[in-house]
N, C-alpha and C positions, 0 to 999 in steps of 0.2 A: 431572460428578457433584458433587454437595454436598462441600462442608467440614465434615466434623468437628471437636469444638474442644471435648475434655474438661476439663468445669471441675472444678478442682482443690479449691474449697472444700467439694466434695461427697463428697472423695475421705478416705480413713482419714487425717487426721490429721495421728496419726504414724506414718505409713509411705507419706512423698508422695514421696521418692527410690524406692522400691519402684511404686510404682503409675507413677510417670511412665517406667520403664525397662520395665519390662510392657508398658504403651501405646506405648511408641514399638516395640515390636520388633513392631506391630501398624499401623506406618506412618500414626499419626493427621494429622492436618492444622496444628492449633495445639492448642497447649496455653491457656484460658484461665484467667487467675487474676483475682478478684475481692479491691479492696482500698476497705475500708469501715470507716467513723472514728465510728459510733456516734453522728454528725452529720448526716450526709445520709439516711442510711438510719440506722434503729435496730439493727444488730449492727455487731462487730468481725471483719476479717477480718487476711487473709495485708497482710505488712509487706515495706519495699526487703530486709528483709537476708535473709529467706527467700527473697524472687524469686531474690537474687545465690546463696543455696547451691544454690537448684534447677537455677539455670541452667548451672551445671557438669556437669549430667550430661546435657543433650541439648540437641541441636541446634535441635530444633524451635521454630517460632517460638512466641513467649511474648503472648500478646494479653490486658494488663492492662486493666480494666474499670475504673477511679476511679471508686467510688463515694462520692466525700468530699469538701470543700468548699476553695474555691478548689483547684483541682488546678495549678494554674499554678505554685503553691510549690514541688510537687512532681515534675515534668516530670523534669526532670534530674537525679532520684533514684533516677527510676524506670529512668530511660535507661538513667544504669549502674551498675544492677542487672543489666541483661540483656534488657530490653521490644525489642520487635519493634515493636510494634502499643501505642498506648492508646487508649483511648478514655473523653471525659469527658460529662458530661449537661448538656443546655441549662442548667438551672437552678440550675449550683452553680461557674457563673465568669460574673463582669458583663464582663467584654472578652471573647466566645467566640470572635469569629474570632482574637484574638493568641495563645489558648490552644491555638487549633488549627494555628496558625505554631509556634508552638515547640515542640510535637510534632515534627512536620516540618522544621525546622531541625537536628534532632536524627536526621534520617535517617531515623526512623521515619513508618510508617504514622500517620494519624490517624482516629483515630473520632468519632462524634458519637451518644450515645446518646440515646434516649428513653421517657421511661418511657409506659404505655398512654393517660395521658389527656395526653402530650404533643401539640398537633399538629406536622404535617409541615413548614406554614409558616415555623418554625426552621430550615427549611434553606434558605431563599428567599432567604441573601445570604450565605453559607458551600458552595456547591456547589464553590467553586475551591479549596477548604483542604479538602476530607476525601475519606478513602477509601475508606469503610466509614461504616453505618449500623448502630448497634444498638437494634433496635427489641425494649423490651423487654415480653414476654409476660405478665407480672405485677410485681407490683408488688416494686419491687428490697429485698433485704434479706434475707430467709430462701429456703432448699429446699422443695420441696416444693407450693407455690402451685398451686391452679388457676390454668390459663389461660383466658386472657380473652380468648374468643371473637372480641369486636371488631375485635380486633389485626388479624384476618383481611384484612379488607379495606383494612387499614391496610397491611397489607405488599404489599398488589398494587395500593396506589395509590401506593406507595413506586415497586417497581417500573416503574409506568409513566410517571411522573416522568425516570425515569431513564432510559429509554430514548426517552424524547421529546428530550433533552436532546444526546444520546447523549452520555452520561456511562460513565465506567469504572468504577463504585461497586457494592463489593457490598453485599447485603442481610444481616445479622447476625440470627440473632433468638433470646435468650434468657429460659429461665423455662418450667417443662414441655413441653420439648420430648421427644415420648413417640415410642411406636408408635401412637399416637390422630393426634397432632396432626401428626406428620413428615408424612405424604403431603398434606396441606393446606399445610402452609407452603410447602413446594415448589413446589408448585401453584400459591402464588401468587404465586412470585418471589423465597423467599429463597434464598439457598446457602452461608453460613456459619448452622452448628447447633451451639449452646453444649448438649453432653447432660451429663446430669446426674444426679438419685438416678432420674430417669424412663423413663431408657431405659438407662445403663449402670452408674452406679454400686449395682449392687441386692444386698441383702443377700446372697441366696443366690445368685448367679451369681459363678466366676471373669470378674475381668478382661476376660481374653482369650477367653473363651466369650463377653460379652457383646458386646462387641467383633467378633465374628466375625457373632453376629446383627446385629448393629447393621449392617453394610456390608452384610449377606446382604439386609437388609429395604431398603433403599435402591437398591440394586443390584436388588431386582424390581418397582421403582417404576415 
């Protein structure tokens, strides 16, 4: 079954110790938090010292998204804070494979993300340094985005990359990830789902109602 992986910048705020103790008593997958420098992407997000108070209160793994330039400065800030998982974008470190060593020196999982008009090609001499692929649905920065159709075939040629290879890499993919789009992405090989204002953080639904649809609709995929 898919990975869940509640992203937090969608989530109320202030009341992210509340929301992430909720979700966990709902057994999610990862938690993912987005950190964004008003450089790479045009908005500000979550910062090391907020990852380190969240991290105090659950276990679950923490899968940081750097969204911000040279991420390499910030590796081992993010480390211990409490990250599990990072993941940075082709286009915002000029050494990528040493960026993606020192994730991974660090214990942690590495990612490689990409934004939609990234190609796949970026990963044609980094398949030995990562662990995870974030293939992103729209274009990084705000909530709310349509998604971008094309991606479609981008993650099932991801997918089959990957099993030609046979490689151990999952497939990530965020950015409207709905009840529209989940039975496609699936479909075409991802299994890590960053959701979001799209399918669970919605105004009028508890939490844990939403939550409870959320695995009900996956679970009769």
């Amino acid at each position: 079954m898919a990975k869940i992986g509640p992203s937090l910048m969608c989530a109320d705020m202030g009341n992210l110790e509340d929301a992430i103790l909720r979700l966990d008593q709902k057994s999610v997958d990862f938690f993912h938090l987005d950190v964004m420098d008003g450089r790479f992407v045009p908005n500000f997000t979550l910062g090391p010292d907020i990852v380190k108070t969240l991290r105090s209160h659950t276990k679950t793994p923490f899968d940081i998204h750097l969204m911000i330039e040279e991420p390499e400065k910030y590796i081992d800030v993010f480390a211990d804070s409490g990250a599990d998982m990072i993941s940075v974008h082709v286009e915002a470190t000029t050494h990528l494979q040493r960026t993606l060593q020192l994730i991974r020196n660090r214990g942690l999982k590495a990612g490689i993300a990409l934004n939609p008009a990234t190609p796949l090609s970026n990963l044609d001499y980094i398949w030995d340094t990562i662990d995870y692929v974030v293939l992103m649905t729209v274009n990084p920065g705000f909530a709310g985005q349509k998604f971008i159709p094309l991606v479609y075939d981008k993650i099932e040629q991801l997918s089959q990359y990957i099993a030609e290879k046979q490689l151990t890499i999952d497939i990530q993919v965020d950015g409207n990830i709905s009840f529209e789009t989940i039975p496609k992405v699936l479909e075409k090989g991802a299994d890590m789902l960053v959701c979001g204002t799209s399918s669970l953080f919605k105004k009028d639904n508890f939490l844990e109602e939403a939550m409870d649809d959320l695995n009900s609709f996956i679970s009769s995929l």
